[in-house]
SEDO-297600 format. One record per residue (C-alpha): x, y, z; residue in one letter; residue number from 1. Coordinates in pm, whole numbers, plus 50000, padded with zeros to 5 digits. Layout:
! residues N
[[X,Y,Z],'A',NUM]
...
END
This chain:
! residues 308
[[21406,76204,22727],'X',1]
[[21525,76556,22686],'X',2]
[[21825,76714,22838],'X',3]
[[21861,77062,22900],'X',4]
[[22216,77214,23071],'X',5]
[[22034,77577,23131],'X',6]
[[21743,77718,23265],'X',7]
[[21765,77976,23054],'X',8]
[[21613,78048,22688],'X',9]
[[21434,77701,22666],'X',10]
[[21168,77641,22402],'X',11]
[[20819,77668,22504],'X',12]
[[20710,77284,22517],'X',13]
[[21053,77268,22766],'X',14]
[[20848,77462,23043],'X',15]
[[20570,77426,23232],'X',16]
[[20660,77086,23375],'X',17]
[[20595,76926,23693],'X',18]
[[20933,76907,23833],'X',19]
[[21114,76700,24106],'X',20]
[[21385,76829,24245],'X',21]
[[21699,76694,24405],'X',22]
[[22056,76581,24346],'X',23]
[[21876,76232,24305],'X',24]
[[22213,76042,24314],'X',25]
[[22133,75690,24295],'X',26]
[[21799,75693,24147],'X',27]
[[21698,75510,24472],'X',28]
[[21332,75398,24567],'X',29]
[[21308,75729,24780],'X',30]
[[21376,75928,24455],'X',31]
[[21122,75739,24296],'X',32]
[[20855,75831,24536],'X',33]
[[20956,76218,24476],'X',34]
[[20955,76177,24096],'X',35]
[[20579,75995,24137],'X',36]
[[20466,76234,24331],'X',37]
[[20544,76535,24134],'X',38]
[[20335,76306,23816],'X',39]
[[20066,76237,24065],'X',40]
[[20005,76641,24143],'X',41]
[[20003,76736,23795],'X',42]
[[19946,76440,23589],'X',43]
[[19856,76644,23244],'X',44]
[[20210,76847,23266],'X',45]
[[20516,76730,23135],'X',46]
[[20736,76538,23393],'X',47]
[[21068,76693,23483],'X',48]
[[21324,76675,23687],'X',49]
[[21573,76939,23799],'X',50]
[[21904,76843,23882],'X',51]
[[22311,76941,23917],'X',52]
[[22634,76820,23769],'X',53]
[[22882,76767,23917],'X',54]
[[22703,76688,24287],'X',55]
[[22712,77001,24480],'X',56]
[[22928,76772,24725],'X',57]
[[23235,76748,24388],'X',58]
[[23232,77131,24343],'X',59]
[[23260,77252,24769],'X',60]
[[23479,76903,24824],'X',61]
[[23702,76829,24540],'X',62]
[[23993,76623,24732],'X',63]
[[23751,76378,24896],'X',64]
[[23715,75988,24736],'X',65]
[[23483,75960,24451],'X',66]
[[23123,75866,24628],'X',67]
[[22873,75873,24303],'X',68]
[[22637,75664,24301],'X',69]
[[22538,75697,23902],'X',70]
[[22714,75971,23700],'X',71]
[[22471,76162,23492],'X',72]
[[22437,75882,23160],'X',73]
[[22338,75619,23446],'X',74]
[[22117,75859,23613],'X',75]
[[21959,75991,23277],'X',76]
[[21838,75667,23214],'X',77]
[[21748,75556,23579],'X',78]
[[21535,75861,23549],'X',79]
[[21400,75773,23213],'X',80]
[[21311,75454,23350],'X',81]
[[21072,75653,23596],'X',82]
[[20893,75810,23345],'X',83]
[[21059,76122,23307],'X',84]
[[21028,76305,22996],'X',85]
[[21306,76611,23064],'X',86]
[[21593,76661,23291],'X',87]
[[21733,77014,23379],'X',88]
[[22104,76948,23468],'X',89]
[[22215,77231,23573],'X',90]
[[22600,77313,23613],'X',91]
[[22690,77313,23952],'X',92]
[[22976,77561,23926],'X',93]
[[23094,77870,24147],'X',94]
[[22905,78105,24024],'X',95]
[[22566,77884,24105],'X',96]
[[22646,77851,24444],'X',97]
[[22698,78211,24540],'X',98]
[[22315,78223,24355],'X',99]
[[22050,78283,24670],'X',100]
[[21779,78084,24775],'X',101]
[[21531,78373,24641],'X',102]
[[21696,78392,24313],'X',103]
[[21627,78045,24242],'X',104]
[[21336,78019,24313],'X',105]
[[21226,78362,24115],'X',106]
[[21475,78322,23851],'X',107]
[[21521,77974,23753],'X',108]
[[21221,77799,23897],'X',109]
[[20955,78024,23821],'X',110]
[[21077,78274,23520],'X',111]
[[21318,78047,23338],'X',112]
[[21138,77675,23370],'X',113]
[[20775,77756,23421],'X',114]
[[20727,77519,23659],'X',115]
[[20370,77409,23726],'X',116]
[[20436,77220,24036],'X',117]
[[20737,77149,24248],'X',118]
[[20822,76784,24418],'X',119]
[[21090,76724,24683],'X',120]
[[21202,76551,25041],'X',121]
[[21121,76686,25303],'X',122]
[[21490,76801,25376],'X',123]
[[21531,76967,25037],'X',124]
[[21802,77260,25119],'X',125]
[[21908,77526,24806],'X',126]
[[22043,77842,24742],'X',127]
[[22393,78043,24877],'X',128]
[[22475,77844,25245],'X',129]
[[22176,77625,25160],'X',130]
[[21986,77943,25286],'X',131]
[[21666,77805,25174],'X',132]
[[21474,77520,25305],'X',133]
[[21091,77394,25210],'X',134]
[[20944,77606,25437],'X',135]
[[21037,77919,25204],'X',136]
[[21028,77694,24922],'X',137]
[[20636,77647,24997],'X',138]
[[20626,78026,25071],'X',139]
[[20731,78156,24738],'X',140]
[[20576,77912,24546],'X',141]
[[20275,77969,24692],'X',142]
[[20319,78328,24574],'X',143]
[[20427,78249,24229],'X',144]
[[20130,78017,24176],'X',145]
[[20335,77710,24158],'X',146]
[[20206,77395,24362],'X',147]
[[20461,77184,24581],'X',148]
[[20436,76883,24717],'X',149]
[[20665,76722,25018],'X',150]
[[20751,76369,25017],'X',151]
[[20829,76225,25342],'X',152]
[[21136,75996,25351],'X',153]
[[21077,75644,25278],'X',154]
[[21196,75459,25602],'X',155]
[[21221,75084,25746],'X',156]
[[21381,74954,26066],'X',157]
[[21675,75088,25977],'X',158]
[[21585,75434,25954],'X',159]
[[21556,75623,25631],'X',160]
[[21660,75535,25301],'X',161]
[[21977,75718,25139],'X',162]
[[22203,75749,24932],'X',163]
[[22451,75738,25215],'X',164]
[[22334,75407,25339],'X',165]
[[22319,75261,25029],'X',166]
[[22736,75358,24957],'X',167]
[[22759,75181,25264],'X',168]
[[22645,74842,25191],'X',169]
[[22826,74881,24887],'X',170]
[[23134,74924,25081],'X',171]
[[23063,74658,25323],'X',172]
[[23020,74377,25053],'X',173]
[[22608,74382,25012],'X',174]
[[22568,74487,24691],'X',175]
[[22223,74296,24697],'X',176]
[[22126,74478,24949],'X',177]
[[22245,74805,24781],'X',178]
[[21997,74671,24526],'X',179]
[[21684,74608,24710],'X',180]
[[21691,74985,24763],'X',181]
[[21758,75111,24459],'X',182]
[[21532,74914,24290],'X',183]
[[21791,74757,24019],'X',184]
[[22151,74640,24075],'X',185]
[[22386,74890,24121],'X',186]
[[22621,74937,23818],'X',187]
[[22943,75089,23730],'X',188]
[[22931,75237,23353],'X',189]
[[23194,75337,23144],'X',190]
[[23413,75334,22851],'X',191]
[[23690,75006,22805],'X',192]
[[24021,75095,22856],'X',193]
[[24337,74935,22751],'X',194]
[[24494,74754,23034],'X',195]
[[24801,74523,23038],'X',196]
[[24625,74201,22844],'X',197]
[[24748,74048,23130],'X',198]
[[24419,73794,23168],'X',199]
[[24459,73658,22805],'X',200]
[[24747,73507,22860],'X',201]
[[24624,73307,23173],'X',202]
[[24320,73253,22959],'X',203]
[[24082,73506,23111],'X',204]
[[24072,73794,22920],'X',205]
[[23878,74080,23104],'X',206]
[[23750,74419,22986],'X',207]
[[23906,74728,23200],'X',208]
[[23687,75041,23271],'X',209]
[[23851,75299,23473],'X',210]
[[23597,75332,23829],'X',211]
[[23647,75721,23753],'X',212]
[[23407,75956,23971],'X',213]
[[23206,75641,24089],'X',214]
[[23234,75530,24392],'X',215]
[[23466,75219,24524],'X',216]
[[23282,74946,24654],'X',217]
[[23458,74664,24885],'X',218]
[[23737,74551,24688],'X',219]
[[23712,74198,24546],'X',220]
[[23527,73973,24347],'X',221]
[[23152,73968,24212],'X',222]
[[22916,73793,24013],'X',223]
[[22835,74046,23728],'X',224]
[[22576,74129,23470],'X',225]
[[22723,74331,23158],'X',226]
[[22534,74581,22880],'X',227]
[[22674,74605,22607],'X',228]
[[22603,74926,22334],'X',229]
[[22358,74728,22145],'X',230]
[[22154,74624,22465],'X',231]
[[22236,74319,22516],'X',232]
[[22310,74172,22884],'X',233]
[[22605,73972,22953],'X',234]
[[22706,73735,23257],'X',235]
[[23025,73753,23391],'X',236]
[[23303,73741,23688],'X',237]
[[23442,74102,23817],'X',238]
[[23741,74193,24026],'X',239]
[[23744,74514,24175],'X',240]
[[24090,74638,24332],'X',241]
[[24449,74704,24280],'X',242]
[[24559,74341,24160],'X',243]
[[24766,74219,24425],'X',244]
[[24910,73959,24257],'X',245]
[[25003,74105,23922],'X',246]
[[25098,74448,23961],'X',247]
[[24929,74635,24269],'X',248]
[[24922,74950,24144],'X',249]
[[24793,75314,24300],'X',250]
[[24424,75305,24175],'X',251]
[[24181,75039,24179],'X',252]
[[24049,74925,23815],'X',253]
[[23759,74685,23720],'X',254]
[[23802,74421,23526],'X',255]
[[23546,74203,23350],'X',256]
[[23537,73855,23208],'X',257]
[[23240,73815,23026],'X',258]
[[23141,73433,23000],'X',259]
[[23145,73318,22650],'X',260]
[[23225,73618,22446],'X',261]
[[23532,73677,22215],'X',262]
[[23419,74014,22061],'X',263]
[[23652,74339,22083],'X',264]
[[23509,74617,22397],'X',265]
[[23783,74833,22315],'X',266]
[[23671,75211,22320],'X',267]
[[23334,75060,22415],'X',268]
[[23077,75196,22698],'X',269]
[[22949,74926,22895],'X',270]
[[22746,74915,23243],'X',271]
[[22808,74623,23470],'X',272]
[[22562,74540,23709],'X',273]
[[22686,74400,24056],'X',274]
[[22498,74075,24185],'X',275]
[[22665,73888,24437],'X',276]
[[23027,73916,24667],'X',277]
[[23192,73636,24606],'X',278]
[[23539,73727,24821],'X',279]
[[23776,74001,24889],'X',280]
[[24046,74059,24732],'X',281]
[[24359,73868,24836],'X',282]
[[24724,73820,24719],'X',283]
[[24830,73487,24540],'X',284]
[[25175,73301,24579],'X',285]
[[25167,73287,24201],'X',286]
[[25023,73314,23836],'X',287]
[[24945,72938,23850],'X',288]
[[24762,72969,24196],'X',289]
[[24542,73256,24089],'X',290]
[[24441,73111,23743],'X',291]
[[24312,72821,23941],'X',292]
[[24122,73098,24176],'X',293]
[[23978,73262,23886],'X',294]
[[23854,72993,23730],'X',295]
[[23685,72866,24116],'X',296]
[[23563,73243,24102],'X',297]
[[23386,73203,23739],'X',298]
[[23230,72890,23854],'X',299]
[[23099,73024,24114],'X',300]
[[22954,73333,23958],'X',301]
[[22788,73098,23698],'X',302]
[[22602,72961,23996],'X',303]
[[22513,73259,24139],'X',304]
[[22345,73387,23799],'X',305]
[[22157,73076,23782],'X',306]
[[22363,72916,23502],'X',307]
[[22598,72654,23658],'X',308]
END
């Protein structure tokens, strides 16, 4: 997996890809069909996929809650996973969105990656005031030489499947569901933080990592799996929220107890994998109360991972 931040001034053997294209945040099932799609038109070109950082939705709407679905390490990989052998991320930044549908198509589509073929949903929309849509898309493309293929959205009773509707089981308490459409458990990576060391001293010591730009799921308690750097997968209890009990403070934090492990995550990057709701958050009367909760909470999370 190669990642390039430009369009411009790439080596040869970066162009000339078959190339999805999308925000592709989430990685979900529907991506996947795009990404297979753009290998099935071209099978004997590279496999690429073109992308933006931050989401287009960060740069025009800074102020609203975080809502990312995988950040771009967790999508990388998700990607990777797929079969993809190159990512263009490019920087989603001011200067890119004043850049018109025409131009990027001409300029960073055609002249700067090379692109062989072109894969996207149906809805696909680009350019200054998303002025371009797939109807132009196929138009130009057509004109550059440069093959595209439209991939229908991949629907059940429920309509079609999106990002937006899986954020929304997530924040209803289903991250299983969440899961059945993206393929894999949703996860939450990033680096341990410092917190108070609180949980040691009621014999639960956890592992903090700031939420950051991901989005906040329904606050409370899960059934975790964790990665660690070396690769290996964890079990474990999670709380997600503001810690009622302890200290409620302004921002939600997640907190980790990994079952059976006394080694030091400090300054580490994990990924933890949501399985199973096991409750919402909820204020104790005290310390003693909610030790006894957390340990009802690990036992149960043990169950749900198979190994009560």
């Amino acid at each position: 997996m190669r990642i390039f931040r430009s369009w411009q001034d790439l080596p040869a053997d970066a162009r000339g890809a078959s190339v999805a294209l999308g925000n592709f945040d989430g990685v979900h099932r529907g991506h996947a069909r795009v990404v297979a799609a753009a290998h099935a038109a071209r099978p004997d070109a590279p496999l690429a996929v073109l992308t933006f950082e931050p989401h287009p939705r960060e740069h025009f709407r800074p102020d609203d809650p975080p809502f990312r679905l995988t950040l771009s390490a967790e999508r990388a990989d998700a990607l990777a996973a797929l079969g993809v052998q190159a990512i263009y991320e490019l920087p989603f930044d001011h200067a890119f969105s004043l850049m018109t549908a025409e131009a990027f198509v001409s300029e960073v589509l055609h002249r700067g990656l090379g692109a062989r073929h072109l894969a996207c949903g149906v809805d696909f929309a680009f350019g200054h005031r998303r002025g371009g849509g797939t109807s132009f898309l196929g138009g130009r493309a057509e004109m550059l030489g440069i093959g595209l293929t439209l991939v229908p959205a991949l629907t059940d009773g429920e309509g079609p499947l999106s990002s937006t509707r899986i954020r929304r089981y997530l924040q209803d308490g289903y991250p299983e569901r969440a899961a059945a459409e993206l393929g894999r458990p949703w996860a939450i990576r990033g680096t341990v933080a410092h917190g108070d060391k609180r949980g040691r001293t009621i014999g639960f010591p956890t592992a903090n990592v700031p939420l950051g730009r991901h989005l906040e799921p329904a606050r409370g308690v899960y059934a975790v799996t964790i990665r660690l750097p070396d690769g290996t997968v964890r079990d474990g209890v999670a709380n997600i929220g503001r810690r009622p009990t302890v200290n409620e403070g302004p921002e939600s934090r997640l907190e980790v107890n990994l079952f059976d492990y006394a080694g030091d995550l400090y300054g580490a990057e994990i990924s933890v994998a949501l399985i199973a709701y096991i409750r919402p958050e909820q204020k104790f009367a005290g310390l003693d109360v909610l030790k006894a909760q957390i340990a009802a909470d690990a036992a149960e999370a043990r169950r749900l991972l198979g190994r009560a």
